[in-house]
C-alpha positions in Angstrom: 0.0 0.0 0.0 1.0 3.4 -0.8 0.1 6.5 -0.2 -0.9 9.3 -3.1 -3.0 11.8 -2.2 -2.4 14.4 0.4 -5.3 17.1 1.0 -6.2 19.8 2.8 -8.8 22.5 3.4 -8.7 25.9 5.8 -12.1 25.8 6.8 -13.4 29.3 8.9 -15.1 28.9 12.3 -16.6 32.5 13.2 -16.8 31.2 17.1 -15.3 33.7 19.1 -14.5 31.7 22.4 -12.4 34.2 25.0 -12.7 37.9 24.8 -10.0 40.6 24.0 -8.4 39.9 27.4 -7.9 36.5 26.8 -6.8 36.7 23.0 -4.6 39.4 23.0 -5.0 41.9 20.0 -4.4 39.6 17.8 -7.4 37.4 16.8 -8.5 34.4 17.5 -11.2 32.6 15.8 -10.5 29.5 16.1 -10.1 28.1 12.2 -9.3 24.1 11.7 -7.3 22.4 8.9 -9.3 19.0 8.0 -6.7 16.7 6.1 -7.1 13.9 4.2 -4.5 11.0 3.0 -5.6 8.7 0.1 -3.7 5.1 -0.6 -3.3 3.6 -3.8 -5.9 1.2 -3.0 -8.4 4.7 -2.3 -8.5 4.0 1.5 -8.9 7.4 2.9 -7.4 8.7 6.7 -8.8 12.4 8.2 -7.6 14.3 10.5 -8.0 18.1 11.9 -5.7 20.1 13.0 -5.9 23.2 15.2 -5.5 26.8 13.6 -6.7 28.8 16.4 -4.4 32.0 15.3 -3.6 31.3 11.4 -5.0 28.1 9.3 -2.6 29.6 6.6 0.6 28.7 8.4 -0.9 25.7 9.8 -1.6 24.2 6.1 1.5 25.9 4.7 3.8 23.2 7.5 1.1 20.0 6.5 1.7 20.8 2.8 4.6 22.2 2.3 7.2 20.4 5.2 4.7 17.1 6.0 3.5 16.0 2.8 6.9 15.7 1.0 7.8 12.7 4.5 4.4 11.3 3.6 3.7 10.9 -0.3 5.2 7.7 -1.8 5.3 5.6 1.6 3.4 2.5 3.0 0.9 3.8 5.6 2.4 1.2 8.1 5.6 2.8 8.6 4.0 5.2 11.3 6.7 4.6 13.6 9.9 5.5 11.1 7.5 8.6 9.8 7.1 9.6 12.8 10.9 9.9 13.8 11.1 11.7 10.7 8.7 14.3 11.7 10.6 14.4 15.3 14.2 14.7 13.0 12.6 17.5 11.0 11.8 19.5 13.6 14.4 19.5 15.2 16.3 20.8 12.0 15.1 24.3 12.0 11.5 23.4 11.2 10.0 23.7 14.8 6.3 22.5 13.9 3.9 24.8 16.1 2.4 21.9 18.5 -0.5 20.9 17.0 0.6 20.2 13.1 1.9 16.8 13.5 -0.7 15.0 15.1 -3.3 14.7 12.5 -1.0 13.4 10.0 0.0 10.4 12.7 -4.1 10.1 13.5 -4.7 10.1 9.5 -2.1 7.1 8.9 -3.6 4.9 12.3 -7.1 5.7 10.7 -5.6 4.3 7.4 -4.7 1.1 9.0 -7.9 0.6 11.0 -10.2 0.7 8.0 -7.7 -1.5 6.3 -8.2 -4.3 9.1 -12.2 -3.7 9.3 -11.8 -2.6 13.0 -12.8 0.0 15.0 -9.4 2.2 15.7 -9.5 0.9 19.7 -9.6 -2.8 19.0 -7.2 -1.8 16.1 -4.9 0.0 18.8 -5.4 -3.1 21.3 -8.7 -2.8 23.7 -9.6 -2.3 27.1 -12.6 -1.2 27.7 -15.5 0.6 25.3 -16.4 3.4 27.4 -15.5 6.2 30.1 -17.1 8.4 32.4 -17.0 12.1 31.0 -16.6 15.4 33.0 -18.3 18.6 31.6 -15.2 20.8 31.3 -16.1 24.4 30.9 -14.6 28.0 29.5 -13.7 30.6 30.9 -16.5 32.6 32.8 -16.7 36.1 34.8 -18.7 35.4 37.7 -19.3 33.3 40.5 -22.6 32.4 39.4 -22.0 31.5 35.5 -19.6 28.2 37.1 -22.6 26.9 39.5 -25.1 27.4 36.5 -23.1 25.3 34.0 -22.2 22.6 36.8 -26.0 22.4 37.6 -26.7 21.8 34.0 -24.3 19.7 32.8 -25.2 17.7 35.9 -29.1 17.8 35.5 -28.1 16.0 31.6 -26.7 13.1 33.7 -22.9 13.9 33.9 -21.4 13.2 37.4 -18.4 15.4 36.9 -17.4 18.8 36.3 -13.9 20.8 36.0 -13.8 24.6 36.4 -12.0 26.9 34.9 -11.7 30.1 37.2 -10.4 33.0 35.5 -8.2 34.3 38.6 -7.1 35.5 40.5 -6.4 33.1 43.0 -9.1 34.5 45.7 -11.8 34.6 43.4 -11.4 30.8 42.0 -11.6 29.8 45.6 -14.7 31.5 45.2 -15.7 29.6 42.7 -14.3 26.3 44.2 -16.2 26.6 47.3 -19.5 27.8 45.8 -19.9 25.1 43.0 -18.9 22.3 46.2 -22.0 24.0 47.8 -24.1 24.0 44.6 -23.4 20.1 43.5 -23.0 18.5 46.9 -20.6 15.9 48.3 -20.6 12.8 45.8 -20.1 14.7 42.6 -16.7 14.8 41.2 -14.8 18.2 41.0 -11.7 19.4 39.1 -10.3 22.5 39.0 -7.5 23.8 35.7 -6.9 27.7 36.3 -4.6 27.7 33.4 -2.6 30.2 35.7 0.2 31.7 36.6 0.3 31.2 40.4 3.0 32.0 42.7 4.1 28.6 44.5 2.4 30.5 47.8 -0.6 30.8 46.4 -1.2 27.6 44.8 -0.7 25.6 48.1 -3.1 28.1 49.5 -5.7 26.8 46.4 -4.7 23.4 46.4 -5.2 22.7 50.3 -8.6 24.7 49.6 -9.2 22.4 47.2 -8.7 19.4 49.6 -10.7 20.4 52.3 -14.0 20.6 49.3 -12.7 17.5 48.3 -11.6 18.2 44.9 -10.2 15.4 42.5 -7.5 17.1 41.2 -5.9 20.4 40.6 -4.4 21.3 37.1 -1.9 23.5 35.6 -1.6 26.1 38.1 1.6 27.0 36.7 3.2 27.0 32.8 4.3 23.4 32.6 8.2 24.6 32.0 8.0 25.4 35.7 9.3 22.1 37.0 10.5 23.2 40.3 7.4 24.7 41.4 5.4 21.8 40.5 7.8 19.4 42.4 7.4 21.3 45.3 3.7 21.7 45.2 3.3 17.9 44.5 5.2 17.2 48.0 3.6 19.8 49.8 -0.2 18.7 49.1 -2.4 15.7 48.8 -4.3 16.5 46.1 -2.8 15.2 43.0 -1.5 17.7 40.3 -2.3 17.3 36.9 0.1 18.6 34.6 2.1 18.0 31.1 -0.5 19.4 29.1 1.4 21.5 27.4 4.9 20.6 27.3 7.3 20.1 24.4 8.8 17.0 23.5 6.1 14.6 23.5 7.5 11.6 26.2 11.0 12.4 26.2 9.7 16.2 28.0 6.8 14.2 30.0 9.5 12.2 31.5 11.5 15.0 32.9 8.5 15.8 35.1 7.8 12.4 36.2 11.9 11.7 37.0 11.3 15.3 39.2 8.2 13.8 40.7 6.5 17.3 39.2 3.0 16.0 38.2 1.0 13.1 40.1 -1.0 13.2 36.8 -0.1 13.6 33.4 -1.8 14.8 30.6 -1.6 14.1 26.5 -3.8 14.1 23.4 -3.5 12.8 19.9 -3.7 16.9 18.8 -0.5 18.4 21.3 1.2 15.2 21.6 1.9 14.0 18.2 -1.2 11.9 17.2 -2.0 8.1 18.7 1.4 7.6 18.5 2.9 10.2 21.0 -0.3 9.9 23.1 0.8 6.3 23.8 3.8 6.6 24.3 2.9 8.8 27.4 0.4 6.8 28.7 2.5 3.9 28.4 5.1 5.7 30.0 3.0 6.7 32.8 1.6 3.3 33.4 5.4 2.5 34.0 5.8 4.6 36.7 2.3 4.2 38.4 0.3 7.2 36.9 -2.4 8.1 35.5 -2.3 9.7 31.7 -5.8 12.0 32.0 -6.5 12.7 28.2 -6.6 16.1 27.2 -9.5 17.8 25.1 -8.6 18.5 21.7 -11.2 21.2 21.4 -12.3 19.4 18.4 -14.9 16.7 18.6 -13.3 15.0 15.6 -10.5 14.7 17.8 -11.8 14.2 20.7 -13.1 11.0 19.4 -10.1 9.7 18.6 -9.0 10.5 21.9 -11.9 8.2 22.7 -10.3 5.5 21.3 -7.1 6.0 22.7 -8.5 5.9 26.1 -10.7 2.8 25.7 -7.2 1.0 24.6 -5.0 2.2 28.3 -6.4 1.1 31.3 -4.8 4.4 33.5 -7.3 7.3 32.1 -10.3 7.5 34.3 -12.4 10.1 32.5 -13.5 11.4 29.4 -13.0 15.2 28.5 -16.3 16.9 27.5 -15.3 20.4 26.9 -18.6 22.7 26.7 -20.6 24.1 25.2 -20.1 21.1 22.7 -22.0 23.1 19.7 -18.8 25.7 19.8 -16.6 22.1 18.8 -18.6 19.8 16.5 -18.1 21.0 13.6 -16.5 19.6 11.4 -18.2 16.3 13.1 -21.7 15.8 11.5 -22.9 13.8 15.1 -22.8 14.8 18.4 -20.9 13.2 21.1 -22.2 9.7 22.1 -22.4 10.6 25.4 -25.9 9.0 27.3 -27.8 9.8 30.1 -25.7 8.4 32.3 -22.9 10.5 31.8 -21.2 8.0 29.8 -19.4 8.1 26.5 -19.1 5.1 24.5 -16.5 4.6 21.6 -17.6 4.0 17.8 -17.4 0.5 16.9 -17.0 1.2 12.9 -13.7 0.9 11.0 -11.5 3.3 11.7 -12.1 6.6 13.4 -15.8 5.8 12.7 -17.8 8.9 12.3 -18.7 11.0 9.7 -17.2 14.9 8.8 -19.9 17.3 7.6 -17.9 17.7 3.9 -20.3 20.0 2.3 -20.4 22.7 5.0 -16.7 21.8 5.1 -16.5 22.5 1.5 -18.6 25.5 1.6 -16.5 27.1 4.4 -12.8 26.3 2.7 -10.8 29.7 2.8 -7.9 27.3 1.3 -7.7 24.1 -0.5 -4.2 22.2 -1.4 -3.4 19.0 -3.0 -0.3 17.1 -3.2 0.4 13.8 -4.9 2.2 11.7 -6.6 
């Protein structure tokens, strides 16, 4: 088998998530890159990758810097591609941290359909479904975090992670008032995506374990090593971090070897595809850790995170980030998640649901083709 056809397509999103404060003045709008590799024998792989600040530059490193590596090999040769990729980067390339993992989640798609089996029996599998948690943007108030716990709990879902806006005082505002609004048996997480002082997260995180939170994420950037290591021996709590760093496993390692993270955290978009993502998980398993999975922010990807997690046994939960209509498109379905709070993995070749390709089509800004 060999692959022929590389393709992709810039497709607008006019969602404006954060406002100015959050984005900076330059905008944000949250753009995706769908991608699609054909084999000679027409089996197709898709993936999407994130162009939150510029699909242009995004598609300009898929077709111009990926697609050469790709065109004219077998699909099976993930593992040597995805050196390659690692090599290139390396080499005064230095791929922004999303481009690489569609292309990886595009080839294991590949291979799926090629066996007739869903990607997570492909992959090896555990389980067929996971608890989700609700996982929320940012808000202003007090009261918009107890709302949107209270109705992503009254849809069945027995989890919920916050994220406060800071600073500190006011998310332990937040922390104590959505305990008191969702009671003692459901499940709490908070992820300020902050920049905390080492003081004040310990005052957060032993806040956070007196309302009997689950865990407390990313209070710091994740290069901040030392402060991590100290807050995971200082609290109880475990400390999910990872989420963002370089590196793939070779950079998660460093913070498990410095006992930084009690959790860590991976996806098949920032971690270079199902490939990278198990290699952490795998690596975390090792050492006696859980690997939570990471929203994508795109349900196409998010499903494929699915699959990863019903093929390791150390992710507990399910990322559900909210509201889901701001991250389906391109996806034509929603998220199988029931009334239970439960998501449950496709069970059809491959990735094994469906991209919407006429609004796709219809929204292209750019469309590139490369092939042999």
């Amino acid at each position: 088998m060999k692959i022929m056809k590389f393709e992709s397509w810039v497709v607008k999103r006019d969602e404006q998530f954060f406002d100015q404060s959050r984005t900076g003045n330059s905008q944000m709008p949250w753009d995706i890159v769908v991608i699609k590799i054909t084999t000679d024998t027409g089996t197709e792989g898709v993936g999407t990758a994130l162009a939150a600040r510029s699909g242009t530059i995004t598609e300009a490193y898929l077709q111009e810097t990926i697609a050469p590596v790709v065109l004219g090999r077998d699909p099976y040769e993930r593992e040597v591609i995805w050196h390659e990729l690692w090599n290139l980067d390396r080499h005064l390339t230095f791929f922004p941290i999303y481009v690489c993992g569609p292309v990886d989640v595009s080839l294991w798609d590949i291979a799926a359909k090629e066996a007739n089996l869903p990607l997570y029996k492909y992959m090896g599998a555990y389980r067929n479904q996971l608890p989700v948690y609700a996982s929320g943007l940012f808000h202003s108030g007090v009261d918009d975090y107890v709302k949107e716990a209270l109705h992503y709990k009254s849809l069945g879902i027995q989890a919920y992670k916050a994220h406060p806006p800071g600073p500190y005082r006011l998310d332990m505002q937040i922390h104590e008032a959505l305990r008191a609004a969702v009671g003692d048996k459901f499940v709490l997480m908070s992820d300020p995506v902050a920049e905390y002082s080492l003081d004040e997260a310990i005052k957060v995180g032993r806040h956070l374990e007196k309302l009997q939170f689950l865990w407390f994420e990313e209070p710091f950037r994740d290069f901040e090593l030392y402060k991590y290591e100290e807050l995971c021996r200082t609290l109880d709590i475990p400390i999910a971090a990872t989420e963002t760093t370089r590196g793939c496993h070779w950079g998660v390692a460093q913070a498990i070897h410095q006992k930084a993270a009690d959790i860590v955290r991976a996806d098949v978009s920032w971690k270079n595809g199902i490939t990278g993502t198990l290699k952490i998980a795998h690596l975390a398993e090792a050492f006696g850790l859980r690997c939570e999975i990471h929203t994508t922010t795109m349900n196409y990807m998010d499903i494929v995170n699915l699959h990863v997690s019903c093929a390791i046994r150390n992710c507990e939960y399910f990322e559900y980030f909210v509201p889901e209509h701001n991250f389906q498109f391109p996806m034509i379905e929603q998220l199988p998640i029931d009334e239970f709070g439960m998501i449950t993995v496709p069970e059809q070749p491959g990735i094994g649901v469906e991209l919407d390709w006429e609004r796709i089509k219809e929204q292209c800004t750019s469309y590139q083709i490369k092939s042999l």
